[in-house]
C-alpha positions as CSV (number, residue, x, y, z in Angstrom):
1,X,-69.7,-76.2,-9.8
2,X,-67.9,-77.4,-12.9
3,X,-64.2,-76.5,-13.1
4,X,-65.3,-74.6,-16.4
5,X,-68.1,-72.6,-15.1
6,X,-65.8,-72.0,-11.8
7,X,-62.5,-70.4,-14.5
8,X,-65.4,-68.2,-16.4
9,X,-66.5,-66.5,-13.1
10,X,-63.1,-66.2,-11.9
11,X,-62.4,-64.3,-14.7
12,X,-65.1,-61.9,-14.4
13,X,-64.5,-61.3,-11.4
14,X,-61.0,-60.6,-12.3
15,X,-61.5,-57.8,-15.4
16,X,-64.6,-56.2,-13.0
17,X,-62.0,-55.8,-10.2
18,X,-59.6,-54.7,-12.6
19,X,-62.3,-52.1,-14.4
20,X,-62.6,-50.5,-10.6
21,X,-59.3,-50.1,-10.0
22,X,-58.6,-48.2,-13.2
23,X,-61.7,-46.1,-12.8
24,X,-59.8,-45.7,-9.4
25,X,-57.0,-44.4,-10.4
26,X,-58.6,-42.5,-12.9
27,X,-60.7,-40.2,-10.8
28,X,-57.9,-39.7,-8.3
29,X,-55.3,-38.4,-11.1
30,X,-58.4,-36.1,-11.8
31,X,-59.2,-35.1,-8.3
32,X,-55.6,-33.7,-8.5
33,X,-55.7,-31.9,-11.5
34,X,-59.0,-30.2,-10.8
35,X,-58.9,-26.0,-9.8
36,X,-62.3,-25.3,-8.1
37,X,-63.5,-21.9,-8.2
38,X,-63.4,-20.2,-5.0
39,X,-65.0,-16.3,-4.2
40,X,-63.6,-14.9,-1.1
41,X,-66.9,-15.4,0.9
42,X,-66.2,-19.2,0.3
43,X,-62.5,-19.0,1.1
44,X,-62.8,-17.0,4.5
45,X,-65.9,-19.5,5.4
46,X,-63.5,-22.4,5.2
47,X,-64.9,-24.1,1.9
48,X,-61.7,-23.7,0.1
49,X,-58.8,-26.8,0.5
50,X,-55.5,-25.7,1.7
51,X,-52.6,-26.0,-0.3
52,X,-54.1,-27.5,-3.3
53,X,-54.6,-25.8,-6.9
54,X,-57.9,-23.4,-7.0
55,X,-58.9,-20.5,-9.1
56,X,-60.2,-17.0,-6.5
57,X,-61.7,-14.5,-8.1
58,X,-62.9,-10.9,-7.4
59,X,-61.8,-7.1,-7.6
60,X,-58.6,-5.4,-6.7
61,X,-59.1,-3.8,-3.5
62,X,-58.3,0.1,-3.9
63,X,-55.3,1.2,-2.0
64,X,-54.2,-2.7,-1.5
65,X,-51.5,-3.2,-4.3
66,X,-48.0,-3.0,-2.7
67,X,-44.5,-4.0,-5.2
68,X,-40.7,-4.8,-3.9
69,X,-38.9,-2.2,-6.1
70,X,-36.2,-4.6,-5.4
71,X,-37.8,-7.9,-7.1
72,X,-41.5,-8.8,-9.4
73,X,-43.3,-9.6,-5.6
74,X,-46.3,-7.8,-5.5
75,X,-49.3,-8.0,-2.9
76,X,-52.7,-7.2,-3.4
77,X,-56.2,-8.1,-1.9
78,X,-59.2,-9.4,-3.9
79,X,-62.3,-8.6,-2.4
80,X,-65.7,-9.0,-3.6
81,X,-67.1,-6.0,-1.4
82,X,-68.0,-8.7,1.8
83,X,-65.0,-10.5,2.4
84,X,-61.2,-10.3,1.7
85,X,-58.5,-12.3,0.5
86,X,-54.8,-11.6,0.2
87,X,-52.8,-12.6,-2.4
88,X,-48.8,-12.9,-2.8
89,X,-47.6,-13.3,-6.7
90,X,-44.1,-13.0,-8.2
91,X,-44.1,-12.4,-11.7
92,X,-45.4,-9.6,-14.3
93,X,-48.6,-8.5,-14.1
94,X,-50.9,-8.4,-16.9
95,X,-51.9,-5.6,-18.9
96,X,-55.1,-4.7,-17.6
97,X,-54.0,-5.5,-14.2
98,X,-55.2,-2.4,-11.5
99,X,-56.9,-1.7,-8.5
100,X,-60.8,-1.7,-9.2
101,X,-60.5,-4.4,-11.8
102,X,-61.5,-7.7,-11.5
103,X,-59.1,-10.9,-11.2
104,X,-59.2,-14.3,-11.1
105,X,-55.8,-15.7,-9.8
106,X,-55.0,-19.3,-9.9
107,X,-52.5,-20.7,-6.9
108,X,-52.8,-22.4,-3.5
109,X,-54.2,-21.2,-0.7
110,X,-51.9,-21.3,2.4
111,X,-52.5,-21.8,5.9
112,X,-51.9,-18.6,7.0
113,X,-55.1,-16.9,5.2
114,X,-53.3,-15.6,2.0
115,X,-53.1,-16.9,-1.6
116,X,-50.1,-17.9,-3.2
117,X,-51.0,-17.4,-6.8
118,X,-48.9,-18.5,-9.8
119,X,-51.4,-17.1,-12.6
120,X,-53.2,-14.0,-11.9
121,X,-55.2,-13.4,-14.9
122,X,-57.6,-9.9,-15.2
123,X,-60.4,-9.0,-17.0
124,X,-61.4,-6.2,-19.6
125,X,-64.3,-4.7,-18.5
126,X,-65.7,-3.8,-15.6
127,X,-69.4,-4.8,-16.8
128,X,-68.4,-8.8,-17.5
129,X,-68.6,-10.7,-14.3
130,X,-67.8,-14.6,-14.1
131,X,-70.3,-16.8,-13.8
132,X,-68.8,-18.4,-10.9
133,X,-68.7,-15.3,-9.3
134,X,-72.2,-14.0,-9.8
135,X,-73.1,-17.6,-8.8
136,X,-71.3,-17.4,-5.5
137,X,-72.4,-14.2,-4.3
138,X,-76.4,-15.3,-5.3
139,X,-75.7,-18.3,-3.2
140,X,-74.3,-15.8,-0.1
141,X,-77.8,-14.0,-0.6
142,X,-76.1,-11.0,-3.1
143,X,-77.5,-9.7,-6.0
144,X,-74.6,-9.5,-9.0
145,X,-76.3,-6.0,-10.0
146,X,-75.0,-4.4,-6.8
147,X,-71.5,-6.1,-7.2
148,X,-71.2,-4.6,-10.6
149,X,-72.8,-1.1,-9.8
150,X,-69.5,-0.9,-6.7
151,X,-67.2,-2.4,-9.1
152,X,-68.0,0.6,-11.7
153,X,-67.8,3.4,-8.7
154,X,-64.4,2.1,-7.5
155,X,-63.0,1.6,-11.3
156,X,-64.0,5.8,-11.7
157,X,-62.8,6.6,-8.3
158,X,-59.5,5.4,-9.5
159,X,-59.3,6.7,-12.9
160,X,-60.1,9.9,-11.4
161,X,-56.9,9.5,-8.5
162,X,-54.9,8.4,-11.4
163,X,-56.0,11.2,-13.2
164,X,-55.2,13.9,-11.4
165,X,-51.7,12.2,-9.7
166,X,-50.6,12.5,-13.8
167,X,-51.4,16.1,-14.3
């Protein structure tokens, strides 16, 4: 091999081995920065990562909401009518924030079961369901409709309790 020939493929090996380790580091500083969607079927099967970044989404369990009247902590479980997940936030709540609503909440999952969220972000209406959710409860074998159709009976049951607790 010519000493010419020999530089050329040196330097192409060179830039391809410098091409894969940027595309390297590139999809690793993106594996980071990723927040998968999780429903709480997923999270109590194990599918969801511990302590890394991750959305959870689902509905305000009724009866679950607990504050500290002493700081912003405030407990709740988001359930999506099969399984159960708790979550811990400090902060303020959003507006439309309540038990019967659906929340997505974005945080860490600890080892201990709960989530410790550090966004917990709620939706408007109790019709609108994320697509991630109504594509994680078809893929546990439930239909979206009858997610919705509970989601609806809880939000009246608690209008009606919050109702009658203000007259």
């Amino acid at each position: 091999m010519r000493p010419k020939r020999k530089q050329k493929l040196f330097m192409a090996l060179g830039l391809v081995s410098l091409a894969a380790i940027a595309v390297g580091l590139t999809l690793y500083a993106l594996r980071a920065n990723i927040n998968l969607f999780f429903s709480p079927i997923q999270i109590v099967a194990g599918d969801a990562p511990f302590e890394r970044q991750l959305r959870a989404g689902g509905m305000v369990k009724e009866g679950s909401v607990r504050r500290n009247p002493d700081s912003l902590d405030v407990e709740f479980t988001v359930t999506d009518y099969v399984e159960e997940v708790r979550v811990h936030y400090s902060g303020i709540l959003p507006d439309l924030f309540r038990e019967g609503q659906g929340v997505v909440v974005v945080g860490q999952l600890q080892r201990d079961g709960y989530i410790r969220a550090d966004q917990v972000l709620a939706r408007h209406d109790e019709n609108y369901m994320p697509p991630e959710v109504s594509e994680a409860l078809e893929a546990a074998g439930y239909s979206p409709a009858d997610y919705q159709a509970k989601a609806a009976e809880v939000a009246e049951r608690v209008e009606e309790r919050d109702g009658a607790s203000q007259n």
